[in-house]
Each structure stands twice: as C-alpha cells, then as structure tokens.
N, C-alpha and C positions, 0 to 999 in steps of 0.2 A: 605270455609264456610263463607263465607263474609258475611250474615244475622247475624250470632253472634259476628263477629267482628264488625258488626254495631252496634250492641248492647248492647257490652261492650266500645268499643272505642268512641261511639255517644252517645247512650242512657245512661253511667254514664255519660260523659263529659255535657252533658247537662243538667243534673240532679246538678249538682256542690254537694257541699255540704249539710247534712241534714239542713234543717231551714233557707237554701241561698234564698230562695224566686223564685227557676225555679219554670217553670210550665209547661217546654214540658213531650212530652209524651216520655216511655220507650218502646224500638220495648221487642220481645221475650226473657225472663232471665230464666235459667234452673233451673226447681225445683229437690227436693227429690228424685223424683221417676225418674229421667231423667238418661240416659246412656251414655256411648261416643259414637259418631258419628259412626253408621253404615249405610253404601253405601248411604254415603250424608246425612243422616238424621241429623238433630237436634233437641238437648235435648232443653225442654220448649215449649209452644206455648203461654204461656199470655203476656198479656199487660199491665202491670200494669201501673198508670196515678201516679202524685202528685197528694192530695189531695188540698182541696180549698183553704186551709190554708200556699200551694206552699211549704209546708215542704216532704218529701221523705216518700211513703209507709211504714208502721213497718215493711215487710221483707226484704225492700232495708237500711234502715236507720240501722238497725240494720244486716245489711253482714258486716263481716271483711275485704271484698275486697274494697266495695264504701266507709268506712272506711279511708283506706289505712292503715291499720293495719300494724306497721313497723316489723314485725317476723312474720313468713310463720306457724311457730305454732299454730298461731291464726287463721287462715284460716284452718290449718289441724284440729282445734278441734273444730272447729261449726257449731253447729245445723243448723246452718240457710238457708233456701233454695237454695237461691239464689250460698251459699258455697257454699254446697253439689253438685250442680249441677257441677257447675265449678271445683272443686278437681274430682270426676268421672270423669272428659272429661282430666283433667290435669293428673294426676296421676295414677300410674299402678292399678290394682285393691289390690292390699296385701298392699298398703301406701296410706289408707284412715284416718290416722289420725296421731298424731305426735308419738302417743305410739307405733308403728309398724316403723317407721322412726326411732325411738329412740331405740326398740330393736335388729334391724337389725344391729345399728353405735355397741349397746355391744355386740354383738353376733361377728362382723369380725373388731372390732377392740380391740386393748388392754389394754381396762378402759379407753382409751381415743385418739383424737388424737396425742397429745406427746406421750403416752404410744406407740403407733404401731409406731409410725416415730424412736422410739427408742426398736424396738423389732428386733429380729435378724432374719433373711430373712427364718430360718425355721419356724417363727410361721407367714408368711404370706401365702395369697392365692390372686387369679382376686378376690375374695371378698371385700379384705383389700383396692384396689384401688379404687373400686364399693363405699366402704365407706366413703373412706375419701371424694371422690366427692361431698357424699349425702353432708358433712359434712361441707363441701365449699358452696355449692347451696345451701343448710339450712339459712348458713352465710350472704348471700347475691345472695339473688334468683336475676335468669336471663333467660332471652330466648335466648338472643344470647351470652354466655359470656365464658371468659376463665379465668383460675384459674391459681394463682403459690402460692404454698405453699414456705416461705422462710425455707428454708432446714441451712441457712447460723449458725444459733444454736447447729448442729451438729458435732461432731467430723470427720478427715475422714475416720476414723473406720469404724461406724457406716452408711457415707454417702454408702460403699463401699456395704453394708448388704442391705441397699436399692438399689442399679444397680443390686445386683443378684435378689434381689427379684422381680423387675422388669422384670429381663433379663428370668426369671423363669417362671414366673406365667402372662407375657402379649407377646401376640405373633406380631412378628416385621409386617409392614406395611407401607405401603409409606406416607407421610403429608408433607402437604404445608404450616405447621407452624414453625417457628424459627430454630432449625438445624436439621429440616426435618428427626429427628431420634425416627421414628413413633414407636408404639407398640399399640395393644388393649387389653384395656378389657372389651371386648363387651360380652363374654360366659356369657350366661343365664342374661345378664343387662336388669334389667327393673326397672325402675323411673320414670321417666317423656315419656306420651303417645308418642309416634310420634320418639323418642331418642332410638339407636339401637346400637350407636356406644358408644365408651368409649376411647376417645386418652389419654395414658398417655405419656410423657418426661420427661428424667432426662436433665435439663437443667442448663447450667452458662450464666448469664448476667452479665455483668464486671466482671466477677471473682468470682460472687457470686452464690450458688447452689439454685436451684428452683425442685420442682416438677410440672409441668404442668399436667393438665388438661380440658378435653374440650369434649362435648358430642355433637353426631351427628349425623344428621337422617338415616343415610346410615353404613356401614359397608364396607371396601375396598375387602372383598371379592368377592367370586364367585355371593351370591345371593344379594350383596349390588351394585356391582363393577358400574354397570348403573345408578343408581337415583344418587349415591356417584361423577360420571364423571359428570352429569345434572347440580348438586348444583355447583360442581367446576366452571366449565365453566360458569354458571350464577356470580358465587363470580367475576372472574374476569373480567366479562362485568360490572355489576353493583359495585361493592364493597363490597357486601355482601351475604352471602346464604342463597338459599332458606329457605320459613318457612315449619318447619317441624311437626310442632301445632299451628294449627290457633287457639285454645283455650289459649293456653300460649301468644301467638302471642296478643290476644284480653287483655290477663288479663296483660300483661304488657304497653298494648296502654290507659287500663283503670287506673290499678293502676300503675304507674312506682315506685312511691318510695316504694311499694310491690316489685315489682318484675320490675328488671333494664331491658329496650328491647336489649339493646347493649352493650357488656363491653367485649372487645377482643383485644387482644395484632394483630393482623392484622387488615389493613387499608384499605381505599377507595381510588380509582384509583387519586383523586384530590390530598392527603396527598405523596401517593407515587411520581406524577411529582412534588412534592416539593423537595422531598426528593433530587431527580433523579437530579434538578436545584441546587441542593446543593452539590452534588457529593457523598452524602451518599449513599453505596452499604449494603445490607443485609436484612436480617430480624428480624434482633438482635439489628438495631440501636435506643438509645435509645432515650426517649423522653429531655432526658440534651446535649444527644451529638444534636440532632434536634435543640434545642434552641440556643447554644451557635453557631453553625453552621450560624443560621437564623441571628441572633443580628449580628454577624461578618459580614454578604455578604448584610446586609439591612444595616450598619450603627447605628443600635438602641443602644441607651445607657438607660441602664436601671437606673431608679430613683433611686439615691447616691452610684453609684458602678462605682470603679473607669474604669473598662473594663468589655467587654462581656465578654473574654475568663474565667477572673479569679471569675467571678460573676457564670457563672453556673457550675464550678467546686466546690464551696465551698457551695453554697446556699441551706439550706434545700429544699426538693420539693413546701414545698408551697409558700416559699420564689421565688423557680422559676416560680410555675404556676401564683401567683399575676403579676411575672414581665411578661409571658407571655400572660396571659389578658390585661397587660396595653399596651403591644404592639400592639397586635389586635385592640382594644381602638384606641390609637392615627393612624393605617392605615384608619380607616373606621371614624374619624375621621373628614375627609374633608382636601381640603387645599390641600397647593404643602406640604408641610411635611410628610402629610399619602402616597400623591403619591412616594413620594421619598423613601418611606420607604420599599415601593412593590421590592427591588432589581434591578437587573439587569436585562432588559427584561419585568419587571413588573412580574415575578417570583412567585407572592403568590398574588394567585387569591382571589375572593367574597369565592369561594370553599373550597379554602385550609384554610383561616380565619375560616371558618365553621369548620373545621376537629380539628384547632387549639385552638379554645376556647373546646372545650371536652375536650383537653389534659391537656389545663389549669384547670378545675375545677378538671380532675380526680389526678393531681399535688397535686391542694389548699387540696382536700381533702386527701392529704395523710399524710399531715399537717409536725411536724416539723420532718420529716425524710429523709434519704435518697437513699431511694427505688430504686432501676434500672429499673424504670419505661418502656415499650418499648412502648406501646400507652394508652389502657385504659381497659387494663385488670384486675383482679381484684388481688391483691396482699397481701396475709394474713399468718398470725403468726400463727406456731400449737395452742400458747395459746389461740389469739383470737377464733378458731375455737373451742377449750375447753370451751369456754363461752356460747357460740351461744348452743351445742351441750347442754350443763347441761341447756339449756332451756326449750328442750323438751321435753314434759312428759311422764314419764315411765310408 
C-alpha cells in the first residue's frame, strides 16, 4: 500500500509539528467512514493542505497519532478522523477503542498481569497468552517487536505452573528465535490486522527466567507454513521480516515514539558477522557479553574503568550502553585511533556501528539495571505492565 505509507511517513513528516510553519501539502489520510484495505483499496481519498497561516488542518492538528501521543489509549479513544481511519486499517474489528482492549486484559487475565503470572496453570487458557501480549504491546506498541516478561520475581513453584500452562494451552512449533522452543497461540488471535501468529517461550537468559513473546503474519502450519518460509528467507537475506501491515508499518514510520518500528531480541546479518568476528555462537548472546567481548578484541578502555572485562560485568546497563556510544563515538571519530579501534581485520564495520548505537540507547534506556539484555527487545516487569494496563479505559 505504498500511497498510505506515503502519507503517513511523508505527508506527516512534512507536516512537522502543529504551528512548525510547513506548508506542503498532505497526499490521502483515512477518514471515519474509511475500512481496512480490501483488494488493494484504500481508506481516504482527500488532500487536505495547511492552511495560510502554515499551521496544520483541525483534523490533522488535532489526531493523536501526528501528535505522537505517548500511550496507544489515546489513539484507541479518538474521535478524530484521521484516528479512526488508521485504528480500522490497524486493529481487528472487536478492538476499536481501549474499553474492549481493557475488557478483553479482565476477562483472560486474573485482575491483572501479576495476578495471572501468579495463578496456577488451571485457571489459564491461549487466551491468557493472547493477553498478556495485548498487555505488553499496550505497554509499548511496535510493528516489529518482541517482548520478555521478567518472570525472575517468581518462585520456581510457580515458574513450574506457568511451563504446564504453556506446555498445555500453546501447541509446539518450530522458531528461529533464542532456544528455538517454539509453541503458538495463534487459536482464534486477532489484534493487530495483518498478525496471525502468536509465538510464545519460556526462556533463561543468564540464568534469569523470561516469558517471550512475539507476533507474526504467518502461522507455521499447514495454511501459514508458505508466506511464514517467504518472510524467513527474506529475514535472513535482509535482516528483517517482511511487513505484515503496511498501515502499522506507515503509523510507526509516521509516529515512532507511538509506536516503536523495530525492537527485537534478533539481529541483522551486519550485527551477526560481528558477533561471528568475535567468536560469539548463539542466539542467547547477550548485548554485556557483546560489549565486553568488543572492548577486549578492539582495545577500548572505557572512561575511568580500570578493565573491559571487569567494567561490563558490574556496570549497570546504562552505565554500559553510555560506554558503548562513546565507543562508537571515538571509532567514527576520525583519526588512526577510531581506525585502531575497528579490531582485527577492521572487524566492525560503518554497519555494525549502526546496529551498535541501537544497542546502546536501547542499554541507556533501560537505565540503572541489569537486564540480560540480548539486542533490542523490549524487556518489562509484570508491575510495569500493571500500570500501562490500569491506563486503559474500562
């Protein structure tokens, strides 16, 4: 649908802010009455302009997406055309506002997400997984992202109650994510248009328990098993998979700090031949053992630390992501210094800097903790997801 990905990723980008003083024009933005895409069609046909005064239309000035309204509640609850258009093309048709979002999280979970992370594997269902996803995505919408709930607040009583419940209510599957110990629950999922699949894992990164999650346009069975081998094989020509919502696709190229376009614990073929030049194997390696790896095999000493080794073992994340922008920093830097600092071979490329300042901010922002980060997934507490979750309206 590239006409609306113009539209949203050009036509707001050009727009800037209300009252910024643009003055191009907007291609087509979906009104009210507008549907999701059938056989090519799309929703909208106007053009709205700035007016003279270079301030933004009242139905564009006033969307929560050109906005960037920072919680998706604000998009699920407004009138405004421009919303409405874009939540229809986004959203299944039963999650047109946050009050059906909201009764869906009390309806398959138990009062909350701690409540069901702590309920015992007979009072779940695929629902309860379905949920906590919503609940995660709510949290921190994404087009392309993946989720780990830290599970590590848990007893392993409890952890145990969630493997049955998984082991029960999500049917096993193959995946090319972290220890490849797939399961769906994809039965009767619908959220987001274009999303058909539902990966859950019970996973350990250092020793620490996660629930993963991750949604995708395909399904590994019989009626997904084709478009699902497509996306693969393009993930590992490109580094990423295909889009499976060009309207999600456009509202995260228009709003990102809405809705993030990329935040997944897998990497691009550049990040991986670093790894590869590093001698790191897996897919579990994390983004501390990466760094301390890198600083060791480049030389880099990090600003008032007496060693790599002992500096990214103790350093909070954002402690390590600051030191891993300043590394990037001084390679690109200039100078025989940044060239010296490329390794062995010259080992970290323009490309892999690219992949590594991500790591870094997604590090700084995880601020003073010390997360097991594995690239730039999204990593969050049952409480925090408690917060997010009493935001939307019953």
């Amino acid at each position: 649908m590239p006409s609306l990905s113009d539209m949203v990723a050009e036509g707001f980008a050009k727009a800037g802010k209300p009252g910024s003083g643009a003055t191009q024009q907007h291609a087509s933005v979906p009104g009210p009455s507008n549907q999701a895409p059938q056989g090519g069609a799309e929703p909208g046909s106007q053009t709205p302009q700035h007016n003279r005064s270079g301030e933004l239309p009242q139905h564009l000035a006033q969307s929560q997406i050109v906005a960037g309204n920072s919680h998706i509640g604000g998009v699920l609850n407004s009138t405004n055309a421009v919303d409405v258009g874009m939540k229809g093309a986004v959203f299944s048709d039963k999650f047109q506002d946050s009050k059906s979002v909201r009764a869906f999280l009390d309806t398959h979970l138990a009062g909350s997400v701690s409540g069901q992370l702590n309920a015992p594997a007979s009072s779940w269902s695929t629902k309860s997984f379905q949920a906590l996803f919503m609940a995660a995505w709510a949290h921190h919408p994404t087009e392309k992202g993946s989720y780990m709930i830290d599970l590590s607040g848990l007893p392993p009583g409890q952890l145990d109650q969630i493997k049955k419940a998984h082991e029960e209510h999500c049917t096993s599957r193959p995946s090319s994510h972290l220890s490849g110990k797939g399961r769906s629950a994809s039965k009767d999922f619908e959220f987001l248009k274009g999303y058909k699949e539902l990966l859950v894992q019970m996973e350990h990164i250092d020793g620490k328990p996660y629930l993963f999650l991750k949604t995708e346009g395909h399904t590994t069975g019989l009626s997904g098993i084709v478009g699902h081998t497509k996306s693969y094989l393009h993930k590992v020509k490109t580094g990423e998979g295909k889009t499976a919502s060009p309207y999600l696709n456009a509202m995260a190229t228009a709003a990102p700090g809405l809705v993030e376009p990329r935040a997944a614990e897998n990497y691009g073929k550049d990040y991986g031949k670093l790894l590869k030049s590093l001698d790191l194997k897996g897919k579990s390696v994390t983004a501390r053992t990466v760094t301390e790896a890198l600083f060791t095999a480049t030389g880099y000493q990090p600003a008032g630390a007496a060693g790599a080794g002992g500096f990214a073992k103790n350093a909070t994340n954002e402690q390590l992501g600051a030191a891993l922008k300043q590394y990037c920093d001084a390679v690109q830097g200039g100078g025989a210094d940044g060239s010296n600092l490329r390794g062995p071979g010259n080992m970290v490329t323009d490309a892999a800097i690219g992949d590594l300042r991500k790591v870094a901010q997604s590090l700084i922002d995880d601020g003073a903790t010390q997360h097991s980060r594995v690239h730039r997934e999204i990593i969050v507490s049952p409480s925090s997801l408690d917060q997010s979750m009493n935001r939307l309206e019953r």
